[in-house]
C-alpha positions as CSV (number, residue, x, y, z in Angstrom):
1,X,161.1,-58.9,36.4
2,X,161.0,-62.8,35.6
3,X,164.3,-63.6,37.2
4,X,165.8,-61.3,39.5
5,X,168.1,-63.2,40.7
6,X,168.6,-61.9,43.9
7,X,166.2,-63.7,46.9
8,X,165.5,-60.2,48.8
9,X,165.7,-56.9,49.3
10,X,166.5,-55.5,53.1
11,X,166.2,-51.6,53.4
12,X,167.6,-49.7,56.3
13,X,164.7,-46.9,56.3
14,X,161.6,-46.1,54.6
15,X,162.1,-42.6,55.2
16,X,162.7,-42.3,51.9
17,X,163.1,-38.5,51.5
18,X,165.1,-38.0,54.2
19,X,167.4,-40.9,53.3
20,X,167.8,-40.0,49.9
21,X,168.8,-36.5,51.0
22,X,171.7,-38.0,52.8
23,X,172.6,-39.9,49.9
24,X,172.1,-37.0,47.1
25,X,174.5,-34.7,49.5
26,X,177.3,-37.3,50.2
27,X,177.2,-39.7,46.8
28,X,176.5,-36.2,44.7
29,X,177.6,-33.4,46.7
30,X,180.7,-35.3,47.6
31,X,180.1,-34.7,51.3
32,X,182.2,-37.5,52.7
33,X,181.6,-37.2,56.4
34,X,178.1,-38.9,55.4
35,X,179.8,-41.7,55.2
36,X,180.4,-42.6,59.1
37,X,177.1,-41.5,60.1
38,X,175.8,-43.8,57.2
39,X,178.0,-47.0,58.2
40,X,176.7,-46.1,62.0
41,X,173.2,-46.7,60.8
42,X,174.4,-49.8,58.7
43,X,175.8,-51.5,61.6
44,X,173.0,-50.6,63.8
45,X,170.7,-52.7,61.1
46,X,172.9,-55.5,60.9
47,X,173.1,-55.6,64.7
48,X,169.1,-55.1,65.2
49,X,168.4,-57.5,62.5
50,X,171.4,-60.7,63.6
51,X,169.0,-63.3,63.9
52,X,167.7,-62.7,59.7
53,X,171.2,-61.7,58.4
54,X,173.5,-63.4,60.1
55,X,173.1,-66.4,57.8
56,X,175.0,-64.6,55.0
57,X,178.6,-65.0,55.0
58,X,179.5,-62.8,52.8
59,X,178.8,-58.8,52.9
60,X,180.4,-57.2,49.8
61,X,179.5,-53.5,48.0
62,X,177.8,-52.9,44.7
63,X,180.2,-52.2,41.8
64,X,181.2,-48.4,41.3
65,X,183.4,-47.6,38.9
66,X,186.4,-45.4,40.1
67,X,189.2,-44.6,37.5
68,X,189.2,-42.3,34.5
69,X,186.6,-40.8,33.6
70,X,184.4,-41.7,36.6
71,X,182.1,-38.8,38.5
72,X,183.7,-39.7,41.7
73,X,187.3,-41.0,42.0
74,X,186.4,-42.4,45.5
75,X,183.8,-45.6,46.2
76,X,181.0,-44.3,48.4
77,X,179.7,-47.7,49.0
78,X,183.2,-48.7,50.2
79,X,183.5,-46.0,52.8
80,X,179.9,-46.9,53.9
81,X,180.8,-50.1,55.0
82,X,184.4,-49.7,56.2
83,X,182.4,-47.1,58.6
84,X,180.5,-50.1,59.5
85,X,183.2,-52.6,59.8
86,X,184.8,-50.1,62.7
87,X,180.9,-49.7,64.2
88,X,180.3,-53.2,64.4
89,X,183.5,-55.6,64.3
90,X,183.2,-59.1,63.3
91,X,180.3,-58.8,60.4
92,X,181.5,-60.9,57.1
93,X,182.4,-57.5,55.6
94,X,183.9,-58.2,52.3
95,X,183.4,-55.1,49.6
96,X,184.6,-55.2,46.0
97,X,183.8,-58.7,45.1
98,X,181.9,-57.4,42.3
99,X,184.2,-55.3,40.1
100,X,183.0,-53.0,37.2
101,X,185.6,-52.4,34.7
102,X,184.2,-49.0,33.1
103,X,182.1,-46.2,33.5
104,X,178.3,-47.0,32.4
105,X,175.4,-44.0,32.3
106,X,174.0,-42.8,35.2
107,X,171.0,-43.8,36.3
108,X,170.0,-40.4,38.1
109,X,167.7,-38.4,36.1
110,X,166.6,-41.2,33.4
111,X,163.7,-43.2,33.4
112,X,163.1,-46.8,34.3
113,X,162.6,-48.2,30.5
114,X,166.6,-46.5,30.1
115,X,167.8,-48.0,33.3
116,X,166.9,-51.3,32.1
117,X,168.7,-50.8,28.8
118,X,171.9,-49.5,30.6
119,X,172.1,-52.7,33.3
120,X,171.6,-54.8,30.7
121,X,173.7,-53.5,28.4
122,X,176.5,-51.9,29.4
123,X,176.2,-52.8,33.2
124,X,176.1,-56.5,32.3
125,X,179.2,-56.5,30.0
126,X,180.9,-54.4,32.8
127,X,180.7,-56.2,36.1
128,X,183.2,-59.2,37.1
129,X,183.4,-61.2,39.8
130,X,187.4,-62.0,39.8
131,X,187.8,-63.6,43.0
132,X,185.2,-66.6,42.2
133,X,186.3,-68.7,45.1
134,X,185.3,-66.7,47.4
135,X,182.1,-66.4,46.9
136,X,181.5,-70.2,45.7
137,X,178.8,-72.0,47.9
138,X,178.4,-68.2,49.9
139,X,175.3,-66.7,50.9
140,X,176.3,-63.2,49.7
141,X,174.3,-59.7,51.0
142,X,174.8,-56.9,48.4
143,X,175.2,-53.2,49.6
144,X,173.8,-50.8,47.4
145,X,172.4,-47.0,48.7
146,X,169.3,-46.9,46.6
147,X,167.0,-49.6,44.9
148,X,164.4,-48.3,43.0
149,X,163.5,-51.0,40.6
150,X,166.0,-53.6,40.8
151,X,167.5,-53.5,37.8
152,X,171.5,-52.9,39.0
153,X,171.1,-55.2,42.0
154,X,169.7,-57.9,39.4
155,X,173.6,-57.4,37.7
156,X,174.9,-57.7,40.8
157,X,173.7,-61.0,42.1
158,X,173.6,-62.7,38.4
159,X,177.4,-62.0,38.2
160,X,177.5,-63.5,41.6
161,X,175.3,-66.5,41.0
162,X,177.3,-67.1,37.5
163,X,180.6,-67.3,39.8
164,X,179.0,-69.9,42.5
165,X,177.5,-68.0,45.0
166,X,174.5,-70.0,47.1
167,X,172.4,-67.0,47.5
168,X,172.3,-63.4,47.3
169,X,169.9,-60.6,48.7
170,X,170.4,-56.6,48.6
171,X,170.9,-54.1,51.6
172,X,170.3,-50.4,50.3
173,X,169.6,-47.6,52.8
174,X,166.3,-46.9,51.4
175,X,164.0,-47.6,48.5
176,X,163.4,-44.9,46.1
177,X,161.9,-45.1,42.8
178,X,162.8,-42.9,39.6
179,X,165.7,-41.5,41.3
């Protein structure tokens, strides 16, 4: 990718299979009490790792679509890190920054070469930041579950860039690719 835009990508795991299976039963199998255990581990990451990801002042959520005709009518990544907020207090917590204002394809089940087309298609058009002062001058961590080739995270921290921010890196629970 010539310009990712984002400077980094932190993963929680690489136990890939066994995270992903956590994901695929709460994000899928709408199994929400995944989402404490998941913002326990979050916070235990943030915690291990202070001296690295402190410097970020900013800790917001990927974009997911929620209203009609969404999969899910609930934001996984938001419960995630609420979960983590009550684990570990006084993190720059701050999800929703990026908004998405409609459904876009999935990417589960299609290949990268589609993936692309969708985040830079209909992702791109999608995604908002509207709150553009506060992330202006910010070092800004995006929280995403899975990166598999960095092609919504890339979305993400343009959209971010475009509205100011200093910097911006992923967090995802694990790396995965074709999922």
């Amino acid at each position: 990718m010539a310009d990712r835009h984002f400077s980094r990508i932190y993963a929680l795991t690489d136990r890939q299979e066994a995270m992903w299976g956590a994901v695929a039963a709460y994000k899928y199998g709408d199994d929400r009490g995944w989402a404490e255990i998941l913002g326990r581990i979050l916070a235990g990451f943030l915690d291990e790792h202070r001296e690295d990801l402190a410097r970020f002042d900013l800790i917001t959520t990927a974009a997911a679509y929620v209203g009609p005709p969404a999969p899910r009518s609930w934001d996984h990544l938001r419960l995630i890190v609420e979960a983590a907020g009550r684990a570990a207090p006084g993190w720059p917590f701050a999800p929703g920054l990026i908004v998405k204002s409609v459904p876009t394809r999935r990417f589960l089940g299609i290949g990268p070469g589609d993936r692309r087309t969708v985040a830079e298609g209909p992702l791109r058009a999608a995604l908002s930041v509207p709150e553009r002062s506060r992330v202006a001058g910010r070092r800004v961590l995006v929280f995403d579950d899975v990166y598999s080739e960095g092609f919504s995270l890339r979305e993400m921290a343009r959209v971010l860039l475009e509205a100011g921010a200093a910097e911006v890196a992923g967090l995802v629970l694990t790396r995965r690719k074709g999922c």
